[in-house]
C-alpha positions in Angstrom: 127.0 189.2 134.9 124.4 189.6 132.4 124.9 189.7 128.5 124.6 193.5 128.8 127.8 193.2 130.4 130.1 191.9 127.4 131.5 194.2 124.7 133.8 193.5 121.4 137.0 194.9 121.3 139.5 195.0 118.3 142.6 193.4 118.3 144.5 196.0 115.3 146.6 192.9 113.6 148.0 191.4 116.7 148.0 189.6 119.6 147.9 191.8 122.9 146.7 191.9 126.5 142.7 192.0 125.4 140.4 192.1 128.1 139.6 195.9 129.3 141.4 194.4 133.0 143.2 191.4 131.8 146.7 190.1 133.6 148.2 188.1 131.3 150.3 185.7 132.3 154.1 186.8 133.5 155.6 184.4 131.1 155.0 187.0 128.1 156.6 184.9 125.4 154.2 182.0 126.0 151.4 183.8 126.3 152.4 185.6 123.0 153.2 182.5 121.3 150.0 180.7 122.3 147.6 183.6 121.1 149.6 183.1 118.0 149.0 179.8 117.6 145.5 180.0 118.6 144.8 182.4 116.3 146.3 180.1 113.6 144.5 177.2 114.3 141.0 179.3 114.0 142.1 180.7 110.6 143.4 177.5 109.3 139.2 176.7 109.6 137.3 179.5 108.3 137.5 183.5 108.5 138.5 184.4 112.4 136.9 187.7 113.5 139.3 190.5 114.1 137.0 191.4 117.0 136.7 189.5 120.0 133.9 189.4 123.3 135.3 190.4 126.1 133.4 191.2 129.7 133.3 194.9 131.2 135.1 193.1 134.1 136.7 189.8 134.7 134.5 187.6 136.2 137.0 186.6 138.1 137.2 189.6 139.8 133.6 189.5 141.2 133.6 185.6 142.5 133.6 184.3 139.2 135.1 180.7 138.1 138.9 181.5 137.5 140.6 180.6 134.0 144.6 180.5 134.5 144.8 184.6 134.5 142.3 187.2 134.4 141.7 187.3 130.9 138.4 185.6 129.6 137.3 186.5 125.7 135.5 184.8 123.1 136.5 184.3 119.2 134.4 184.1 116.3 134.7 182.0 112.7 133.2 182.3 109.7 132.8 179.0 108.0 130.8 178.9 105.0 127.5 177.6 106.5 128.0 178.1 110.4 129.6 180.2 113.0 132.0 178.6 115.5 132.0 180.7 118.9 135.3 179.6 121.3 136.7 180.7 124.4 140.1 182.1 124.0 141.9 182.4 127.1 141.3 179.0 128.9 144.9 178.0 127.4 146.8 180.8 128.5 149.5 179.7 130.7 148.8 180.2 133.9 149.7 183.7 136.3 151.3 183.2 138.3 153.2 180.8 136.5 152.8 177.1 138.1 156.1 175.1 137.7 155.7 171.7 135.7 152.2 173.5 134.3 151.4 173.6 130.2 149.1 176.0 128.8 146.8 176.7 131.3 143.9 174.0 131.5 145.3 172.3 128.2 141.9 173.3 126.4 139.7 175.7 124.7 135.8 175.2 124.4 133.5 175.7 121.0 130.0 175.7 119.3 129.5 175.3 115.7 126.1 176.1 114.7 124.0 177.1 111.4 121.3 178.4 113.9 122.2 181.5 115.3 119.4 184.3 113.9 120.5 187.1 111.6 119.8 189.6 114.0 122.5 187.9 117.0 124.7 186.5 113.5 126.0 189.9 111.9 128.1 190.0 108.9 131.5 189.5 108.1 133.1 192.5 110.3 130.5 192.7 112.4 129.9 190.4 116.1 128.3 193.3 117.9 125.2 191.3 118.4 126.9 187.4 118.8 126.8 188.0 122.8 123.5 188.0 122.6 122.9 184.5 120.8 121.6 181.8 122.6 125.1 180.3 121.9 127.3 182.7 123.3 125.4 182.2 126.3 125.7 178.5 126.5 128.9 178.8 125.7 129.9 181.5 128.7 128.0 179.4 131.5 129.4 176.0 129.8 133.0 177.5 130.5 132.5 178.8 133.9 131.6 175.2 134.9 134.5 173.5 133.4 136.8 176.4 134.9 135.4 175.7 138.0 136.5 172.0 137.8 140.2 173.4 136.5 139.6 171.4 133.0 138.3 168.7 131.7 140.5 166.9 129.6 141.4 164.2 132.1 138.2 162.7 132.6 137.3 163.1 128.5 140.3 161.0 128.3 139.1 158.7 130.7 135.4 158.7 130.0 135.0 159.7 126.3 132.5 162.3 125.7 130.6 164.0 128.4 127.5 164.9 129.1 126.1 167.8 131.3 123.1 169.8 131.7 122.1 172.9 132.7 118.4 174.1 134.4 116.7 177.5 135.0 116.6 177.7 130.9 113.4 179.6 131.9 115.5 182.4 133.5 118.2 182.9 131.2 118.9 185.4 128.9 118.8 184.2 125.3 118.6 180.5 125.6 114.9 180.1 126.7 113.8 182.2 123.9 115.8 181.3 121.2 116.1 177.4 121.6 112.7 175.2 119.9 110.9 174.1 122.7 112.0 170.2 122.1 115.6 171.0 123.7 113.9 171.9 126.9 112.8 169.6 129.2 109.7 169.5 131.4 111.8 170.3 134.3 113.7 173.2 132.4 116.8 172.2 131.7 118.5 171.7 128.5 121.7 168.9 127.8 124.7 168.8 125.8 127.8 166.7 125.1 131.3 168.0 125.4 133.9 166.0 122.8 131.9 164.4 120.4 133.9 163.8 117.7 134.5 166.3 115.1 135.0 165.9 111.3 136.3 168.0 109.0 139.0 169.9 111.3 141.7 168.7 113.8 140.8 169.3 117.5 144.3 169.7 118.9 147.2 172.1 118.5 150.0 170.5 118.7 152.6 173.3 119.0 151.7 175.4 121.9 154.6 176.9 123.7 154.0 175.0 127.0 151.6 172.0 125.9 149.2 170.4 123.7 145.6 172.1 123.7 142.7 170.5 122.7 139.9 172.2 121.2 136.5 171.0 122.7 133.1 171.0 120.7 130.2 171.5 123.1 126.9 169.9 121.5 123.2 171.0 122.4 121.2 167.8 122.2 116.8 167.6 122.6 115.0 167.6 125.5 114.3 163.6 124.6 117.8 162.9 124.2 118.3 164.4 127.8 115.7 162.2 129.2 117.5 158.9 127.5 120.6 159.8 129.4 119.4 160.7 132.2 117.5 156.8 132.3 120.4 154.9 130.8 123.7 156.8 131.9 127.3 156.2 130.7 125.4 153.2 128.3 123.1 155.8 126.9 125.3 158.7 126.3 127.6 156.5 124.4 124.7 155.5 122.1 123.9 158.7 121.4 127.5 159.8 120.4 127.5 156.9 117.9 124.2 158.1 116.9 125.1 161.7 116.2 128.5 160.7 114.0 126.5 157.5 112.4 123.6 160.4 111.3 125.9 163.0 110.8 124.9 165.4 113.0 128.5 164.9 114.4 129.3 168.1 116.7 127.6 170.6 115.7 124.5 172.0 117.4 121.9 172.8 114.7 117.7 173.5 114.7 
């Protein structure tokens, strides 16, 4: 589905079924209690938009990755010099409901950037444009592949932080245009890191109804940084990490 095909939709003070064709899970209570506590955590960091992307239809519905239910929608924060984009759904518990399962796939994925333009950015009120960011795009493909793989938080407890990468940059919607040419490799692909670590806020909610989430910070990284990963493997991504929290760089994907 193209960007076309997302829309904001308000949620009036509370949390509620908010996709135009969303199931939420059967377990109502949970499902309450962890938009709650979602909602929460995001204020507890900076100012959480009362409005929140949605798609027309579920991907799901038209051969789309699955998250636990239907529902697939995208929060926005305020901080005081960047804009965090999330999904907002991924930790939903699952419908039906899975005996012995916590909240959904245990996680939630972010961005944090200073670089989305003033046009896609908006003001306080205002995310009408944000689905149109090169970030919001990264961020809806990025979460289709980990939903595809059911979570990641196994192997980022195994491995550490991850690295991916995604091609075709050419043909996308936002990201070819918007992104400085030294993310994008000769071969037209662009890479990132999933779980590097993040200072200043916790990355875990603790009380969700059904289990611990964590909150996952997805990290765009240059073309040339690509390239050293893709020479040295596991040895090289682990430099890197070190790199970006020794420079301070940290998580956050800025240009």
């Amino acid at each position: 589905m193209g960007i076309s095909g997302w829309f904001k939709k308000r949620l009036h003070g509370k949390s509620a079924d908010i996709s135009a064709n969303a199931s939420p899970s059967r377990d109502k209570a949970a499902f309450q209690q962890s938009c709650v506590r979602r909602d929460a955590y995001w204020a507890s960091i900076g100012t959480l938009e009362n409005d929140v992307l949605v798609p027309l239809v579920s991907p799901s519905f038209r051969g789309g990755p699955a998250w636990p239910t239907t529902r697939q929608a995208y929060r926005v924060i305020r901080r005081p010099n960047t804009i965090v984009i999330a999904t907002d759904g991924m930790s939903d518990p699952f419908d039906p409901p899975a005996i012995g399962a916590g909240n959904g796939f245990g996680m939630e994925l972010f961005i944090e950037t200073a670089s989305i333009a003033t046009e896609h950015a908006g003001t306080a009120g205002d995310i009408t444009a944000m689905s149109r960011s090169w970030a919001f795009e990264l961020l809806k493909h990025l979460a289709g592949e980990v939903a595809d793989a059911g979570g990641i938080t196994e192997r980022l407890q195994r491995h550490g932080p991850l690295s991916m990468e995604l091609p075709g940059v050419s043909h996308s919607h936002a990201i070819g245009s918007q992104l400085p040419a030294r993310f994008v490799t000769a071969d037209d692909s662009i890479g990132i890191l999933l779980g590097v670590q993040v200072v200043g806020f916790p990355t875990q909610i603790k009380d969700m109804p059904l289990s611990p989430v964590e909150m996952v910070p997805v990290t765009l990284i240059t073309a040339q940084e690509l390239e050293e990963i893709r020479a040295g493997g596991a040895t090289a991504r682990r430099a890197l990490v070190a790199k970006l929290i020794q420079t301070g760089r940290n998580h956050q994907s800025n240009f």
